[in-house]
C-alpha positions as CSV (number, residue, x, y, z in Angstrom):
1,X,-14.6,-3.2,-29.7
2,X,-18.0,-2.0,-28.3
3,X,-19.1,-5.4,-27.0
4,X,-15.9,-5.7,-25.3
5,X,-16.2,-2.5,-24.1
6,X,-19.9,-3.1,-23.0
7,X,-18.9,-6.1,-21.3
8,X,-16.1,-4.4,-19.3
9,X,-18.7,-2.1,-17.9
10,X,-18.7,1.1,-19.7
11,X,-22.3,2.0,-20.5
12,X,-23.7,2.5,-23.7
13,X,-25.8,5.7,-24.3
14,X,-28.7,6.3,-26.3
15,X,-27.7,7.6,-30.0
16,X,-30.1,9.0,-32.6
17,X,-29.1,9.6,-36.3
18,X,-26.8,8.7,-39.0
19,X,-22.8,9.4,-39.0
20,X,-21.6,9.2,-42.7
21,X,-18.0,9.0,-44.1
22,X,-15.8,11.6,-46.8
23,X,-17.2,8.7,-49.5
24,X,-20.9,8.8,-48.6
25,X,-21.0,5.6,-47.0
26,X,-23.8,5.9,-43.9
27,X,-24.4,3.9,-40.7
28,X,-27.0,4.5,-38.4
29,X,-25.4,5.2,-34.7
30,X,-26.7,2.1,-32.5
31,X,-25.3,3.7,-29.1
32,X,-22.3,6.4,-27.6
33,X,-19.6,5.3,-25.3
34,X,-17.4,6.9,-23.0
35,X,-14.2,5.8,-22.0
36,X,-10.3,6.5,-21.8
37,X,-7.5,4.7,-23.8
38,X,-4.1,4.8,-23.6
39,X,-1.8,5.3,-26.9
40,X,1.7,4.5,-26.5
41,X,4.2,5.5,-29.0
42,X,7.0,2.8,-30.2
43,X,9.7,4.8,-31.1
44,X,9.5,7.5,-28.6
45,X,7.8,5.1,-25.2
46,X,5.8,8.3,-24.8
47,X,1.9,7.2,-23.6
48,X,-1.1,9.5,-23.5
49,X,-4.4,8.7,-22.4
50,X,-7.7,10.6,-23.9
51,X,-11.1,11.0,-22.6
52,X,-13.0,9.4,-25.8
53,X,-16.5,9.5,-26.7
54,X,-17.7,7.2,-29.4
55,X,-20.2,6.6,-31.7
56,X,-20.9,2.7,-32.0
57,X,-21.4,2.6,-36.0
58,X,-20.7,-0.3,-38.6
59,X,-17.5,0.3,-40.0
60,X,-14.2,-2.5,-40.6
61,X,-12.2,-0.2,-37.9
62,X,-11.9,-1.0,-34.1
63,X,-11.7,2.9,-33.5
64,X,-11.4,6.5,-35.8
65,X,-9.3,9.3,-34.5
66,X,-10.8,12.4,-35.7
67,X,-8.4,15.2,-37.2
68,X,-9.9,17.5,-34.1
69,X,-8.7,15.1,-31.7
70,X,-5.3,14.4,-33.3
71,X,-4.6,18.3,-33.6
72,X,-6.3,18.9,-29.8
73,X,-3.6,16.5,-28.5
74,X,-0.6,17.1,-30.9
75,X,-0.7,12.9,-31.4
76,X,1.7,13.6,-34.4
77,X,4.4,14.5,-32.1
78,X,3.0,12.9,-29.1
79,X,2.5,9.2,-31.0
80,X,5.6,9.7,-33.7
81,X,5.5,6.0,-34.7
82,X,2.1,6.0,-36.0
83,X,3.0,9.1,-38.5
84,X,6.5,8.6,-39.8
85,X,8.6,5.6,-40.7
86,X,11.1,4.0,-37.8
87,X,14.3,5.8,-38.3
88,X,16.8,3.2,-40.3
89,X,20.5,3.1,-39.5
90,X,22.6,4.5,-42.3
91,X,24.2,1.9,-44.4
92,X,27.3,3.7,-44.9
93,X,27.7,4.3,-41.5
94,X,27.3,0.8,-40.1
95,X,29.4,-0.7,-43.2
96,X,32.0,1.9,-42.3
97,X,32.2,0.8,-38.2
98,X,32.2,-2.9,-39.4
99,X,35.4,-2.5,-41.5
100,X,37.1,-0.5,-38.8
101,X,36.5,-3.6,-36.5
102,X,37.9,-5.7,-39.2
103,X,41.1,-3.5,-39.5
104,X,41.7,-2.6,-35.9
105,X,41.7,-6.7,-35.7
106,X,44.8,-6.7,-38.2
């Protein structure tokens, strides 16, 4: 995601030092970015963009939301989708509509 961003023209900073996860797994910081994004929710439509400054580290993820940021912003209400399951219609319900089309038919 940096080198797209990079190549979109938002400017990489200098970074010094080494950002290390919960597990102890280190990566030294090769630059900082700053930039906006835009999170839009599935269930809800809801967007919000954030100001975000990164680190540019090694890591398998195209981004990490801290727990400051997510609490700043309320994203567990604001983005619903990305913390709880999609609602599911009740079973009962639906099974119950479809045989009162069937007898209403009659």
């Amino acid at each position: 995601m940096a080198q797209l961003l990079e190549v979109a023209g938002v400017a990489v900073h200098r970074c010094a030092g080494v950002v290390c996860s919960a597990l102890g797994n280190c990566s030294q910081c090769r630059g900082r970015l700053r930039f906006s994004i835009t999170l839009t929710d599935t269930i809800t439509g809801s967007a919000i963009t954030l100001p975000v400054s990164a680190l540019v580290v090694e890591v398998p993820y195209q981004l990490i939301i801290g727990r400051r940021t997510i609490r700043k912003y309320d994203l567990t209400r604001v983005l619903r989708s990305y913390f709880v399951e999609a609602p599911q219609p009740d079973r009962a319900l639906l099974n119950a509509l479809a045989l009162t089309r069937v007898q209403s038919r009659s």
